[in-house]
Every structure is written in C-alpha cells, then in structure tokens.
VOGU-3710 file (C-alpha; in Angstrom, 3 decimals, decimal comma):
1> xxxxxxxxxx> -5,093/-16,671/5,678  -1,651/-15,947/4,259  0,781/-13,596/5,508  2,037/-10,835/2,887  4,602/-7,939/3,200  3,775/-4,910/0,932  5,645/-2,179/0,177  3,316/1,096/-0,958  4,129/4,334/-2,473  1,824/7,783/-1,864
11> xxxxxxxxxx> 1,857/11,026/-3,598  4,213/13,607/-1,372  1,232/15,398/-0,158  -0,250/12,866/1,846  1,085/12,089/5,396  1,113/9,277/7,332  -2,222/9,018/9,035  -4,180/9,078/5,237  -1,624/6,886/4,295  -2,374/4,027/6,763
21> xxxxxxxxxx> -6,221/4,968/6,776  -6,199/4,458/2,799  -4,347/1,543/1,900  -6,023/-0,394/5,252  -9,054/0,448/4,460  -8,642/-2,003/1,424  -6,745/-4,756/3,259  -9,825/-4,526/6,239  -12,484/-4,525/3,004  -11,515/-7,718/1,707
31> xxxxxxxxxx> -11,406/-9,423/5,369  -8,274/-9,025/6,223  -6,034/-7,697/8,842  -2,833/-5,469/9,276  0,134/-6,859/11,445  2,256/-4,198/11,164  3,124/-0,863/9,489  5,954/1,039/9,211  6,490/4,152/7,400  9,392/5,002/6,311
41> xxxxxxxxxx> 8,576/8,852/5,287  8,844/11,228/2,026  11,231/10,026/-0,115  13,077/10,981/-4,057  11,976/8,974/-6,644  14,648/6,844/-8,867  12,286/7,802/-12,024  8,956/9,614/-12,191  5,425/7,724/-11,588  2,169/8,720/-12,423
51> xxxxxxxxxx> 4,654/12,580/-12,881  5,626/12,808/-9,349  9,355/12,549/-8,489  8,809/12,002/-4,677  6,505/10,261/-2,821  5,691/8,810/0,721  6,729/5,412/1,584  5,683/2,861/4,108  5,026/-0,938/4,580  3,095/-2,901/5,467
61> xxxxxxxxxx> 2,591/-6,865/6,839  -0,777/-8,247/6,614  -2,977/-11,231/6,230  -5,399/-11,402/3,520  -7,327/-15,301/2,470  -5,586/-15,925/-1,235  -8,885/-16,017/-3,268  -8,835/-11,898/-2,253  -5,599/-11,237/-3,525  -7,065/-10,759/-7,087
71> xxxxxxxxxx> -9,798/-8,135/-6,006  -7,334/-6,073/-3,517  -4,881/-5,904/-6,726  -7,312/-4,049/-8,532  -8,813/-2,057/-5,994  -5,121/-0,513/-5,111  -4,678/-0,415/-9,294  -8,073/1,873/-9,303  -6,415/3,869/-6,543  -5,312/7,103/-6,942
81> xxxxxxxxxx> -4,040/7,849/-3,846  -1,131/4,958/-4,311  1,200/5,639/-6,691  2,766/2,446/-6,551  2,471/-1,147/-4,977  4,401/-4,077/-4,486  2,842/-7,208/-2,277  4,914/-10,333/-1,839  3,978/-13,515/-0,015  5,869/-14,197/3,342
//
C-alpha cells in the first residue's frame, strides 16, 4: 500500500459530510483506507470548472495498493459530484 495526498474540489452546494462520504466511498471501494481529511471549506475559483466559479475544498491522505490507482482515477473522472482532483504520491 502506498501513501497518497489528494487534494479534491466539490460543487458549492455540497457540505462537508457528502463531501467526505463521496470521495471515501471510492478510496474504501478499491481497498483502501483514509488517514486523514481536512477540509478546508467553500472557496472562489481562479477560473471556472465544469461552469461553477466556487467550490468546496478539502484533502485528503490515504493509502490505496498502486495497481488501483488506475480504476479510482476513473471512477472520480465519472464523478459528478467532484469537480476537480489532484492525487500525488507521498
């Protein structure tokens, strides 16, 4: 298992409890597990995504096996309650 640190964007009207339920649900489908999560709240947008020019931020650590990674990239593409993703290895 690898440690990664993932930094996730949500449309404004979702708060922080459907945030963490969503987004873990994936990590916890693919076997793995969340370390930590911190939200960081709503927040202004530098440039629109997916038309929304705010969204709710938080991140997240977690450890997912590497042969995953693949599948839990397109799972959070197919998403549409993430606006945006980033996941970087620790």
């Amino acid at each position: 298992m690898k440690k990664y640190d993932s930094l996730v964007i949500f449309p404004p009207s979702i708060t922080g409890l459907e945030s963490k339920n969503s987004f873990e649900e994936l990590v916890k489908k693919n076997g793995g597990s969340i370390i930590n999560r911190t939200e960081m709240g709503k927040r202004f947008l530098g440039y629109p995504v997916k038309k929304s020019k705010e969204g709710y931020v938080a991140a997240f650590d977690f450890e997912l096996a590497p042969d995953k990674m693949a599948e839990l990239r397109r799972l959070l593409d197919l998403s549409e309650d993430i606006l945006k993703y980033t996941i970087v290895v620790k």
